[in-house]
N, C-alpha and C positions, 0 to 999 in steps of 0.2 A: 482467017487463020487455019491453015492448015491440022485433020487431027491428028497428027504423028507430030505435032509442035505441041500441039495443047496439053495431051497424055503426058509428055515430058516435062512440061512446067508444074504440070500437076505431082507427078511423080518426086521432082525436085525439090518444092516446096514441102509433099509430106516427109521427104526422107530427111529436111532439115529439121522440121518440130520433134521428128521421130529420135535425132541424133539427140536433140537439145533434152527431151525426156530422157531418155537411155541414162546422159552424159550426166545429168544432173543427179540421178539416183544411184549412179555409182560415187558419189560423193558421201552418202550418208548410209550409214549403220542402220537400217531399218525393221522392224517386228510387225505384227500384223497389224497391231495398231494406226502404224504410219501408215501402213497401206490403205486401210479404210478410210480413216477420220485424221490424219495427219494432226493428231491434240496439240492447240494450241501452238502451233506456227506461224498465224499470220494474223498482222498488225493493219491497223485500219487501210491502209493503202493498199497492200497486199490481197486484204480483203475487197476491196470495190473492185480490181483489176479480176481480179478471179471470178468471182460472183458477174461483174462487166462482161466479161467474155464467155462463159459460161451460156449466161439468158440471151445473149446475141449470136443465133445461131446461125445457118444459112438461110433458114427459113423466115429470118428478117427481110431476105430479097422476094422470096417468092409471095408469100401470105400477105403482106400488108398491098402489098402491089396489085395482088390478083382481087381483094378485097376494094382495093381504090377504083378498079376497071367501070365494077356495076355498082357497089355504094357508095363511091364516093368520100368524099372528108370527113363525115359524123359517123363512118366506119373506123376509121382508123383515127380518132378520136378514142376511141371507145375499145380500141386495139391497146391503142397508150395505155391508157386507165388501166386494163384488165391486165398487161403487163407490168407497170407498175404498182399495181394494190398488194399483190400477194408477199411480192420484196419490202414492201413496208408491214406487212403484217407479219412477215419474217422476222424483222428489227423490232417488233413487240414480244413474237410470241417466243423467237430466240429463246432468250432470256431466263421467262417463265420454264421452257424445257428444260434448259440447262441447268439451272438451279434448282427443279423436282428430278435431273437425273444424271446430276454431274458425270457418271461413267456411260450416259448412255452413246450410241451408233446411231440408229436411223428410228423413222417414226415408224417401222414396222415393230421394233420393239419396244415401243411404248404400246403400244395397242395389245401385245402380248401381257405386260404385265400391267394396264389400265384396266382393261375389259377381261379377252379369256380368247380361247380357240378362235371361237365366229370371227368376231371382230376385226381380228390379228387374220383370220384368214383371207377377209374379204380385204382389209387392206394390202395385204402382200399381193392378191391380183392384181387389184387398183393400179398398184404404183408400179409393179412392175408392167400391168400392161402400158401403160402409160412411158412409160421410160421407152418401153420397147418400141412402142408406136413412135416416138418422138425419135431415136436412133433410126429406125427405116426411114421415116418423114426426111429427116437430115442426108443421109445417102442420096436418096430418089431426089432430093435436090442439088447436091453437088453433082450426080451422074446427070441431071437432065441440063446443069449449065454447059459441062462439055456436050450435052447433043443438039441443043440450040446453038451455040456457038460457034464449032465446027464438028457436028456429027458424029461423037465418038457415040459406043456403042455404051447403053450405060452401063452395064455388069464391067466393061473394062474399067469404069471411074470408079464405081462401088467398091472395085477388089482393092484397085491400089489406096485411095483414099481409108475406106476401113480397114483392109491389113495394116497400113502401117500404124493405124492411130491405134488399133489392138496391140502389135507389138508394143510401141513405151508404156501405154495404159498397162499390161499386163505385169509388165517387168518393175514399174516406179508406183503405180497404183494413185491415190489423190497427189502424192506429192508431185509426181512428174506432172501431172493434170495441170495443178497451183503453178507448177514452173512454167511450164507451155502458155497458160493464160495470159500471164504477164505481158509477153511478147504478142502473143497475137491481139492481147487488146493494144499495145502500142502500134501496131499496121491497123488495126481495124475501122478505128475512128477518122486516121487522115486519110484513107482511102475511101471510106464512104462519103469526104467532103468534097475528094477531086473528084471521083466518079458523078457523083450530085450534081457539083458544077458545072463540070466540062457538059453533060447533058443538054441543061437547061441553057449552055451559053448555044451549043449548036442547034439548038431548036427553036431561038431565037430571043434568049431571056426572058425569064420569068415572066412580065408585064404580056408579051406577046404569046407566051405560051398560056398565060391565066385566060387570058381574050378567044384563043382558039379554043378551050376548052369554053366558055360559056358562048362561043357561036356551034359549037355541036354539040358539048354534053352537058347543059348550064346543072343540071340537076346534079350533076358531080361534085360540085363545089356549095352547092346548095345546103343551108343549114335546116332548111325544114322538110327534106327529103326524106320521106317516111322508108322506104326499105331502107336507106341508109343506118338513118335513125334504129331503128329497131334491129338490124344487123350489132349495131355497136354495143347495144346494149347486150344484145346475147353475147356479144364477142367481151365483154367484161365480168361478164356470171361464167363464162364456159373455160377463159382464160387463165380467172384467179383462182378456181376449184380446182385446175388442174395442178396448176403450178405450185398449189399448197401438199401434192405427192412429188414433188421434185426431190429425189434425195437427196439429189447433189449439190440443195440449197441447206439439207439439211443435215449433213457430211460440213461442211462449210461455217456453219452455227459450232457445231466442237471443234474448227480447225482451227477458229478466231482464237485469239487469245484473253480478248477480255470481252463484256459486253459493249465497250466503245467501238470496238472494232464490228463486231455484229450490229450493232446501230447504223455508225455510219455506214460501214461499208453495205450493207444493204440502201439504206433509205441513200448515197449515192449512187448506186446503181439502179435505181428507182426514178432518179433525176436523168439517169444519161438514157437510159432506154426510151422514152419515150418520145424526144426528136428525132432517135435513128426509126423509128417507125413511122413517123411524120413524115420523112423524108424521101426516106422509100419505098411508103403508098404515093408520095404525089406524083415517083414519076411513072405509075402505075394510072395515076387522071389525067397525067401529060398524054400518057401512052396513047389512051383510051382516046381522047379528044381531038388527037391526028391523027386517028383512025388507023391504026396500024394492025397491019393482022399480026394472024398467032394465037397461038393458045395464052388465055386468061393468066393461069399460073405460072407462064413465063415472061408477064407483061414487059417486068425489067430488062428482059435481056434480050426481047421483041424489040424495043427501042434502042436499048446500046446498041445492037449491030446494025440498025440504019444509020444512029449517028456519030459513034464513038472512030476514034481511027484506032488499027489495029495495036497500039501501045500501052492505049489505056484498057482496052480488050485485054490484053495480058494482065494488065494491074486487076481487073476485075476480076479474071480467073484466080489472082494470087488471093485477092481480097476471098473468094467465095469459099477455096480450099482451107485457108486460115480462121475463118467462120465458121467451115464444118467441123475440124478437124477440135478447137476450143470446144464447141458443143457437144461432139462423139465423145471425147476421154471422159468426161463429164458425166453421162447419160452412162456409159458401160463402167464404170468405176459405180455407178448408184446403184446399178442393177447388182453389179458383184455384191459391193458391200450388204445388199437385202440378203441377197442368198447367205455367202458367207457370216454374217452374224447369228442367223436361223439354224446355220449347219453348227453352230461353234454351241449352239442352246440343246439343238438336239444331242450333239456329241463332246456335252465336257470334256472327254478325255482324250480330246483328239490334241496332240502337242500342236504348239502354235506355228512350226516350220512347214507339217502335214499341211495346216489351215490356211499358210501361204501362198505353198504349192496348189491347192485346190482354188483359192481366190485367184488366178496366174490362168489355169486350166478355163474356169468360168469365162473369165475374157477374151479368150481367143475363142470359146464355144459360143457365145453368144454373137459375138459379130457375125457368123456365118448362111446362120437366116434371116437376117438382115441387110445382107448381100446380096440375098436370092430374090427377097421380097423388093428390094429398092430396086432390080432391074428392069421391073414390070411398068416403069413411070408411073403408077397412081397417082391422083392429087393429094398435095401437102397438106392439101388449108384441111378437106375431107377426113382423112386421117386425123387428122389433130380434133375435130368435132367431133368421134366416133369417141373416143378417148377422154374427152373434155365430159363428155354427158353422165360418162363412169362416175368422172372426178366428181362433179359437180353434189351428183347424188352423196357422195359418200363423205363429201368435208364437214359439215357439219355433225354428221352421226361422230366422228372419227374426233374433232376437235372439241366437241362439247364435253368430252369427259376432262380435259383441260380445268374445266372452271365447276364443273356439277360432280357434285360427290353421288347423287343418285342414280345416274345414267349408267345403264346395265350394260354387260356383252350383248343377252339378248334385243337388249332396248332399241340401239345401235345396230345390231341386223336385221332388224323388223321396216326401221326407218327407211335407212340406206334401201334394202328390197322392195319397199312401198315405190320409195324416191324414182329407183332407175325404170320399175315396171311403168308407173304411168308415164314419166317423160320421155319414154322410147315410146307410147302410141303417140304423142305428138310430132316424134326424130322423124324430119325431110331425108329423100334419097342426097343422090347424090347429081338430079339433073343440074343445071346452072339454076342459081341464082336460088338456090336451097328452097324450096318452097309446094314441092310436090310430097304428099303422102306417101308411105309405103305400103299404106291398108289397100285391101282388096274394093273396089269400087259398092261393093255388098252391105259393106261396113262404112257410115258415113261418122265422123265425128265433128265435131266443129271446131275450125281451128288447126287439126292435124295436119302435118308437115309444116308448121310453121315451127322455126331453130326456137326463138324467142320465147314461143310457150313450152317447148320442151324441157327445155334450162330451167325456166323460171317453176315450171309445175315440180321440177324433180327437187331443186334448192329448194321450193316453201315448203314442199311436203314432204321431205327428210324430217326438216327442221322440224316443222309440227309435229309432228309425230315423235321427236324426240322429248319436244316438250311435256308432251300429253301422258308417255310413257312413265319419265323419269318423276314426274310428278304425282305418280300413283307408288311410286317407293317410297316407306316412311322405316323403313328398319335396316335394309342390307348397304349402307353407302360408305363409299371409298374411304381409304385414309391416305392419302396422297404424301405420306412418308415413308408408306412402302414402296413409293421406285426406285427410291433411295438404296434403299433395303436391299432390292434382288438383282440389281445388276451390277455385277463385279468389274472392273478394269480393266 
């Protein structure tokens, strides 16, 4: 495929999501509110489709795949899980928010008025870094399928792919998002079934492709393969920590209209997510097994171009942009709504059209080093693990004021800072196969550079230490009717 062909299909396909946002938000009378948190709009179907394409992002293709190359099955195992835990504890914890904060936006404002400053500070990093990272990650992998595929340059897929998904997102804000979703999860699913198939039929059906893989990479497929194993398990601690700063899962919790619809449609999208990651690490142990070169993180598309014919190469470029393009409005609609709800706390008196225009401005500013930073190819999976370790540290200190009337601001930024300082001496570089220190040879720790302890060290001892703290409070504890209380409509 030629890339003056590719550019164009790409081009094509954003500029129709882009129309269908546009088109659809000029239909409705909107206030800032819609913009944000679209209040109760969407009914259980509506909800899985959104939420569906939302968490299924490009980086379905690249991470479960690149992770399938050297871990194998009990990787992306453990990828599943870690994807869908946090969407089920979404459909628990939904609820619980919404009912302590009927008026509320995003979980940055729950931390504002749960805890104090710290708290509320350190989350607003968290999740916007997080978002942010997760938007470049999404770029840098739609840019790197056009330069695997036919060589385009990536900052040309970056511009057009993120300008356009900035314009509708800026101009329709969650509601064009919610419209857009719809349709790209209607492409997304049957495309990842042809794509799937047509693979494993030209490489010789599944039974022959299982067989090529255990006469060269038995360990791939292996269930008691220890780096696997232990990969998965991090990939399930690093995954659900982060995913619980997803705004735009939590933008989606006030968009539903009832808790049925936050039930199901989370713990549905909880059911579909976790074959399409199945599916698309295996052909990342296909990949691996017939020995195909290429860079790890493009396992997927290392293999489509030795065996797909140029057709379905197209269908797979539409699949990848319709992937990104679901996950970008998503990611930059969360990010707005953190800023813009902060800016609306700081400045009461800013009228709500001001507050529009500013949420409008935010989304086309923030796409733009994002652009910059996705042209440099970095890896996806890496990115998402620098970010995940944030998370990991901080969900607990952050969620446990949910259910502990004791648990302090301070309590909670003592935790969280314990958390991330010792599991970043355990955090691997970023050689293959994650597993080298970043300590100076001087400094010997045991264990260091290993993902698995780093996760694990930074989740237990948050946690602990929330515990330890909050339990030395016997006088100053919350009354969890004040969220009620301070935040307006």
């Amino acid at each position: 495929m030629s890339s003056n062909f590719a550019i164009f299909i790409t081009i094509l396909v954003s500029i129709l999501f882009a129309c269908i946002g546009i088109l659809y938000s000029k239909t409705k009378n909107f206030n800032i509110q819609d913009f944000l948190i679209a209040k109760g709009s969407t009914n259980t179907f509506t909800s899985t489709t959104t939420i569906s394409a939302s968490v299924i992002g490009a980086w379905v293709l690249f991470s479960p795949a690149e992770a399938g190359t050297w871990a194998g099955i009990t990787s992306l195992i453990g990828y599943g899980i870690g994807q869908a835990a946090p969407l089920i504890c979404f459909a628990i914890l939904g609820p619980k928010l919404k009912s302590l904060m009927p008026n509320g936006h995003s979980i940055t404002e729950y931390t504002w008025y749960r805890y104090g400053r710290l708290t509320h500070l350190i989350c607003i990093i968290v999740t916007i870094s997080y978002l942010f990272v997760f938007l470049t990650a999404e770029l840098t992998a739609i840019s790197s399928v056009l330069k695997e595929i036919s060589n385009v340059p990536l900052i040309y897929t970056a511009i057009v792919v993120g300008g356009f998904t900035a314009i509708y997102t800026a101009y329709g804000g969650l509601r064009a998002s919610i419209a857009t979703d719809s349709i790209q999860f209607s492409l997304i699913i049957p495309l990842v079934l042809v794509i799937f198939i047509a693979i494993l039929s030209n490489a010789g059906g599944i039974v022959n492709s299982i067989n090529i893989v255990i006469d060269n990479r038995p360990e791939l497929i292996s269930f008691s393969y220890k780096p696997g194993i232990e990969f998965g398990i991090t990939l399930i601690l690093a995954v659900f920590g982060a995913n619980m700063f997803h705004q735009g899962f939590w933008q989606r919790i006030y968009a539903a209209k009832n808790d049925r619809a936050i039930k199901f449609g989370f713990t549905l999208s909880a059911i579909i997510v976790i074959p399409i990651i199945l599916i698309t690490g295996l052909v990342g142990i296909i990949s691996s097994g017939q020995n195909i070169e290429g860079n790890p993180s493009v396992a997927f598309f290392n293999i489509s171009k030795e065996l797909l014919p140029e057709t379905l190469l197209i269908g797979l470029l539409i699949l990848s942009t319709a992937l990104v393009m679901s996950s970008l409005d998503t990611l930059l609609n969360g990010i707005t709504s953190v800023i813009t709800t902060d800016l609306s706390r700081i400045k009461p008196n800013l009228k709500p059209n001001n507050l529009l225009k500013y949420a409008r401005i935010f989304s086309i500013v923030l796409m733009l080093p994002a652009i910059g930073i996705s042209s440099k190819g970095y890896s996806v999976l890496y990115l998402f693990l620098i970010a995940d370790l944030i998370c990991c540290s901080a969900v607990i200190p952050v969620f446990f004021g949910l259910y502990s009337k004791k648990i302090t601001d301070k309590h909670a930024t003592i935790s969280f800072i314990t958390g991330l300082l010792i599991g970043t001496i355990f955090f691997p570089t970023a050689s293959p196969g994650y597993s080298t220190t970043w300590l100076p040879d001087s400094i010997q720790i045991p264990l260091s550079g290993k993902m698995l302890v780093s996760f694990s060290v930074a989740l237990v001892i948050s946690g602990i230490s929330c515990l330890i703290l909050s339990a030395q409070n016997k006088k100053n504890q919350y009354n969890f009717s004040d969220l009620n209380k301070n935040i307006s409509p």
